[in-house]
C-alpha positions in Angstrom: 135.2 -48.2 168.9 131.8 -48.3 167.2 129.2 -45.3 167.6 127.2 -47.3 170.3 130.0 -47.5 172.0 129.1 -46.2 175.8 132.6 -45.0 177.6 133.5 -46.0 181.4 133.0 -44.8 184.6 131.5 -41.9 183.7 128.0 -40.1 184.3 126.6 -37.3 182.5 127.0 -34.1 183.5 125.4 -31.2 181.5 123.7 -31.4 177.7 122.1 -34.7 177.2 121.1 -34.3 174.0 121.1 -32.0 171.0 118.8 -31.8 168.0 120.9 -31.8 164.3 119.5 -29.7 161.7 121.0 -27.8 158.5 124.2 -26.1 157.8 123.2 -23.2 159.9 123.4 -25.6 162.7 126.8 -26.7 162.2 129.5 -25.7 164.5 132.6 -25.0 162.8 134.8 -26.6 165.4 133.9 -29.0 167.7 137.1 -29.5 170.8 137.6 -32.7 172.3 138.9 -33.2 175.8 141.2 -30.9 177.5 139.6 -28.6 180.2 141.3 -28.4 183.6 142.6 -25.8 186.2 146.2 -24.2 186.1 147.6 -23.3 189.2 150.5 -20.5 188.6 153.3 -19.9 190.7 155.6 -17.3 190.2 159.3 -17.1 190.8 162.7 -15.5 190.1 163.9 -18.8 187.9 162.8 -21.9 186.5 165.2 -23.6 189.4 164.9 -24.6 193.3 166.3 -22.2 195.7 168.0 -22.9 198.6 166.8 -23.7 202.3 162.9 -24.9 202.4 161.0 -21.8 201.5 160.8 -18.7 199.6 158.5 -15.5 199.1 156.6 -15.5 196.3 153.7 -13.3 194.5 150.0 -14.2 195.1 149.5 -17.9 193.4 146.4 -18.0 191.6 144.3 -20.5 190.0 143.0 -20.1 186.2 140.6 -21.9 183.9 143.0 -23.8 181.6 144.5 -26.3 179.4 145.2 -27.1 176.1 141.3 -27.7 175.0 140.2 -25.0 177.4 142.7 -22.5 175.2 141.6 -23.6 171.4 137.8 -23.5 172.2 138.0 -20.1 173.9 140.3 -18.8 171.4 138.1 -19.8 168.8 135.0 -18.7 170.3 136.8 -15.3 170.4 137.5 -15.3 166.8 133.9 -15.7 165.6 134.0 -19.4 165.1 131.0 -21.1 166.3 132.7 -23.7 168.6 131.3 -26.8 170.9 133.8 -27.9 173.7 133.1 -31.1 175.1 135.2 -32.9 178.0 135.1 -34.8 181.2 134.8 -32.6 184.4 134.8 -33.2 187.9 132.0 -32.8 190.3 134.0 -30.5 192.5 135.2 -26.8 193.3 137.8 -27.0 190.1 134.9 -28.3 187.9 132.4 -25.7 188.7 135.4 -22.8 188.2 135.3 -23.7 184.5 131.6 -24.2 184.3 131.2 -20.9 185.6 133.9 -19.5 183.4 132.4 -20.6 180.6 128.8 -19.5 181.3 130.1 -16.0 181.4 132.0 -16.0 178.1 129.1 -18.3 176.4 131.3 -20.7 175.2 128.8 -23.8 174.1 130.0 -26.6 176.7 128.6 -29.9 177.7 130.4 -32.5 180.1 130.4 -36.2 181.2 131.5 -36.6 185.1 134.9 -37.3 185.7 135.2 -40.3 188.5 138.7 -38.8 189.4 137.6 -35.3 189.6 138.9 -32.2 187.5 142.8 -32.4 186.2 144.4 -30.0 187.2 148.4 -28.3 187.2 150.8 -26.4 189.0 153.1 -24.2 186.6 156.2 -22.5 187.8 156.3 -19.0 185.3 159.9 -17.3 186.2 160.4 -13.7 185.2 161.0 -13.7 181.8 157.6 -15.2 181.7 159.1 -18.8 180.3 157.1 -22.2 182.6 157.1 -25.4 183.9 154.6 -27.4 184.4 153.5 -30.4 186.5 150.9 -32.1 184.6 148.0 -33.7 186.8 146.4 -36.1 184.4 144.3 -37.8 186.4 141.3 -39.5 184.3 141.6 -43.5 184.3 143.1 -44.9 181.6 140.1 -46.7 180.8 138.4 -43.7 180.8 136.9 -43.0 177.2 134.8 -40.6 175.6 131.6 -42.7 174.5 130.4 -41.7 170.9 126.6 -42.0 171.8 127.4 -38.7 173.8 129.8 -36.7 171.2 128.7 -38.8 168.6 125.9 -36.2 167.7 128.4 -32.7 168.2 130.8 -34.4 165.2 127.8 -35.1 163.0 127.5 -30.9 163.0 131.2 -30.5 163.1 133.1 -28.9 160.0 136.3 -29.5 162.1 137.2 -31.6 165.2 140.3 -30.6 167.6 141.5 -33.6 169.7 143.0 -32.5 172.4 145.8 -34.9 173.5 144.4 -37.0 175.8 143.5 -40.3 176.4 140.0 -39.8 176.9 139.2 -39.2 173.0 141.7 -41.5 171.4 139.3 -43.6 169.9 137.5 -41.0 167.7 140.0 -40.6 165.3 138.0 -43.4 163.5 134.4 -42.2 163.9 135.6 -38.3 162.6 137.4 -40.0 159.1 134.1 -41.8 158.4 131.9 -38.3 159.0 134.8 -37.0 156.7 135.5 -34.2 159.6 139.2 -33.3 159.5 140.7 -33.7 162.9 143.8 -31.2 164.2 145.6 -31.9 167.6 148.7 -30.3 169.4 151.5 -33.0 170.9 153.2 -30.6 172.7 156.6 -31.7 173.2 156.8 -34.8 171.9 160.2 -36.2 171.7 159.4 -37.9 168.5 159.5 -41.4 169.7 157.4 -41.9 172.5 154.7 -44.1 171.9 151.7 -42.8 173.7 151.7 -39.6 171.3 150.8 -42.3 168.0 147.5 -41.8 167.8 147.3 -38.0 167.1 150.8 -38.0 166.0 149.8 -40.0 163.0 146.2 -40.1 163.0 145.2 -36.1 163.0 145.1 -34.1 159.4 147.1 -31.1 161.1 149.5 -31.8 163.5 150.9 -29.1 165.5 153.9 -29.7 168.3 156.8 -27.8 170.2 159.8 -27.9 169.1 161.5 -27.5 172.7 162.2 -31.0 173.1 163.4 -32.3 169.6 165.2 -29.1 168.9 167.5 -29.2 165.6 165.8 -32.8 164.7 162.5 -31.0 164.2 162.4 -31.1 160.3 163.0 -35.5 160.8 160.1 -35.0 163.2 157.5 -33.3 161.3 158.8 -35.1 158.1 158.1 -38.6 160.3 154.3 -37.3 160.8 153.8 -37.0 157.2 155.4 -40.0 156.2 153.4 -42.1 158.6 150.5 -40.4 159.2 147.6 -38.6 158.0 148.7 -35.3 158.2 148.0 -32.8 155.7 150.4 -30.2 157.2 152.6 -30.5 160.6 153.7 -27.5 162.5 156.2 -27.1 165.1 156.5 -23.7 167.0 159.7 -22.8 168.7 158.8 -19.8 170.7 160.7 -16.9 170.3 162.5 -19.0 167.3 159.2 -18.8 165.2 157.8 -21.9 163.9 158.5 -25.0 161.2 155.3 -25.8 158.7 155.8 -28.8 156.7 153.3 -29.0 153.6 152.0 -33.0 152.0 152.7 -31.6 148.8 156.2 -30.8 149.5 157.4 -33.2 152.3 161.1 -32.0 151.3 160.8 -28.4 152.2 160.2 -27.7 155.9 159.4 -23.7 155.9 161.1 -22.1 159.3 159.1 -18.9 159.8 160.1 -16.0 162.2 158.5 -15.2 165.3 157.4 -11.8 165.3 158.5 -9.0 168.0 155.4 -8.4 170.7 153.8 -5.6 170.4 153.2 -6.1 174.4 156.4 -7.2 176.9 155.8 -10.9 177.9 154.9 -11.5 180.9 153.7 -14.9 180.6 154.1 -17.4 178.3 151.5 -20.3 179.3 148.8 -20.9 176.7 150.8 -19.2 173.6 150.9 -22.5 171.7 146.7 -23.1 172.0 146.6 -19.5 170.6 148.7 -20.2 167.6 147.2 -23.1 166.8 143.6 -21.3 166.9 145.0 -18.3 164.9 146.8 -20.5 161.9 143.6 -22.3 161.6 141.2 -19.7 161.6 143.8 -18.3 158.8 143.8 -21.4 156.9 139.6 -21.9 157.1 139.2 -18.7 155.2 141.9 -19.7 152.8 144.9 -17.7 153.7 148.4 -19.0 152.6 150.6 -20.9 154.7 152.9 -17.6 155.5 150.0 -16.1 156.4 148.7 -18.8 158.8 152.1 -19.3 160.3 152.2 -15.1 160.9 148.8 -15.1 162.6 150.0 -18.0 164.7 152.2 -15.5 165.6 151.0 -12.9 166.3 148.3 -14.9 168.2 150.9 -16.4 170.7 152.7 -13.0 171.0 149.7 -11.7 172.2 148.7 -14.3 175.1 152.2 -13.6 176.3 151.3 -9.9 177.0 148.9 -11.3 179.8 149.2 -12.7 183.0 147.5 -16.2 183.6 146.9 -19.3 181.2 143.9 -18.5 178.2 142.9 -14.9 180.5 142.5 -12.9 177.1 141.8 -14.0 173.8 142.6 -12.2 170.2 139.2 -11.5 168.4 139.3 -11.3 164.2 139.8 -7.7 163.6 142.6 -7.4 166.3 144.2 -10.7 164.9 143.8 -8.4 161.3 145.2 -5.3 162.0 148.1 -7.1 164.2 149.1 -9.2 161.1 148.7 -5.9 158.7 151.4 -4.1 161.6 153.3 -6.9 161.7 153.4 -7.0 157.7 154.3 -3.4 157.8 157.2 -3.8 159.9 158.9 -6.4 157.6 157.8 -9.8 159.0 159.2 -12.4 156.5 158.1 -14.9 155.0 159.3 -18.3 155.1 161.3 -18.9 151.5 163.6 -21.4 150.5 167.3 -22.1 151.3 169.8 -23.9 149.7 171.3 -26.8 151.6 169.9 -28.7 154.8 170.6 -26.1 157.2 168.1 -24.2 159.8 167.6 -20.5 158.2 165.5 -17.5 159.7 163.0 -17.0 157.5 164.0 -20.0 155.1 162.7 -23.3 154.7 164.8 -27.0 155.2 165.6 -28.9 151.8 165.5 -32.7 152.6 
């Protein structure tokens, strides 16, 4: 894909065009792809009952997705951030453009022929989910460079959101020498379709639900083959794995650390780690301190009802990491042997 490259099937929706100027212009993250609506449902257990029916709270709707989470998480932590996606000319669509007009998140769009993606998540009492994933762009459907092509010549950073829509950029961000981050979710750690950002991002974030105890082969597979400067998997209420370039023997396991709020709902938790360990790492904090305000980033969207309803800002993310510090968070250190450790890292 070459930047004259024009996309399919799409028309354009809002921003159609922006003037470049000096560093002052630059947004330091620009997100790719993403946006959609999240439909919550909640329920006893993650598990059908029986007969055809059952009670349930009031099901709401929310402004949401992976994309949706790191740009307004961002934007909430003082980063000047551009979100840029495919949305649908329809009631979903303008729920997010409205949402964002009221938060002033920066947002331009291309129309998506299929409409607005959208999912239904099941969130049981203990605030764990399940979601049903509506992807419905065309998988022909593309983001065309001569419309983002401008946003990443201002962009410090680029997060690629895991969809199919911008997995051609990859290319056009290397040769602006923009560093590109993306979350797989949970990736299995073979399944094709995941390659691109798997092994063509610079950080690399993923759950750890589905791979479980393989995760240290996984995240040492995306360094091997990929780009990736550092790969993270987060584990919940297990804490997270961070696996460093320079040491691609030593997978750190970090603790999660205890919510200072009772979790209600787990949905976007992962989206505010990434945005916290980043915005840790931009202003060149260690990797035990990225991997802690990760932490106490996801912890925090937990304490709230709804996907991406409440953000942590700076100084809140601050003075949570300085009480989380104070109350003996660990660090992750190393371990002798291969075995899993709290609070140790995984010799290879």
């Amino acid at each position: 894909m070459d930047d004259s490259t024009e996309g399919t099937g799409a028309d354009r929706g809002t921003g159609a065009g922006i003037e470049t100027g000096g560093a002052a212009d630059r947004y330091d993250v620009l997100v790719v792809g993403g946006s959609g609506i999240d439909t919550i449902v909640r329920v006893d257990e993650l598990k059908i009952p029986g007969g055809d029916s059952v009670w349930v709270p009031p099901v709401r709707d929310y402004v949401a997705h992976t994309g949706n989470g790191v740009a307004l998480g961002f934007h909430a932590l003082g980063r000047r951030t551009k979100f840029v996606d495919f949305l649908g000319d329809d009631a979903p669509g303008r729920m997010i453009l409205d949402k964002y007009a009221a938060v002033g998140l920066d947002f331009d769009h291309l129309v998506a022929p299929a409409g607005t993606p959208r999912s239904v998540n099941l969130v049981d009492a203990e605030g764990r989910r399940f979601s049903f994933f509506d992807g419905r762009h065309p998988a022909d459907l593309l983001m065309p460079l001569s419309f983002c092509g401008p946003y990443l010549d201002r962009a410090r950073h680029v997060y690629l959101a895991r969809s199919h829509v911008n997995r051609e950029l990859f290319d056009a961000a290397r040769r602006r020498g923009v560093p590109v981050s993306t979350d797989l979710h949970t990736w299995d750690g073979a399944d094709p379709s995941a390659h691109p950002w798997a092994y063509g991002a610079d950080y690399v974030f993923m759950s750890a639900a589905t791979v479980k105890e393989g995760v240290a082969d996984v995240l040492r597979d995306i360094v091997a083959r990929g780009r990736a400067r550092l790969a993270v998997a987060t584990d919940g209420a297990d804490g997270s794995y961070v696996l460093d370039r320079a040491r691609p023997d030593l997978v750190r396991h970090v603790p999660a650390v205890r919510p200072e709020r009772p979790v209600v709902d787990s949905n976007g938790a992962g989206d505010a780690y990434v945005t916290a360990f980043l915005h840790t790492l931009f202003d060149g904090g260690d990797l035990d301190q990225c991997a802690l305000a990760g932490s106490v980033s996801g912890a925090f969207a937990c304490g709230h009802h709804g996907t991406h309803e409440a953000q942590i800002g700076a100084d809140e993310l601050a003075a949570s990491c300085l009480r989380a510090r104070a109350s003996g968070a660990p660090d992750g250190t190393a371990a002798a042997g291969g075995a899993m450790a709290d609070g140790a890292a995984v010799s290879g």
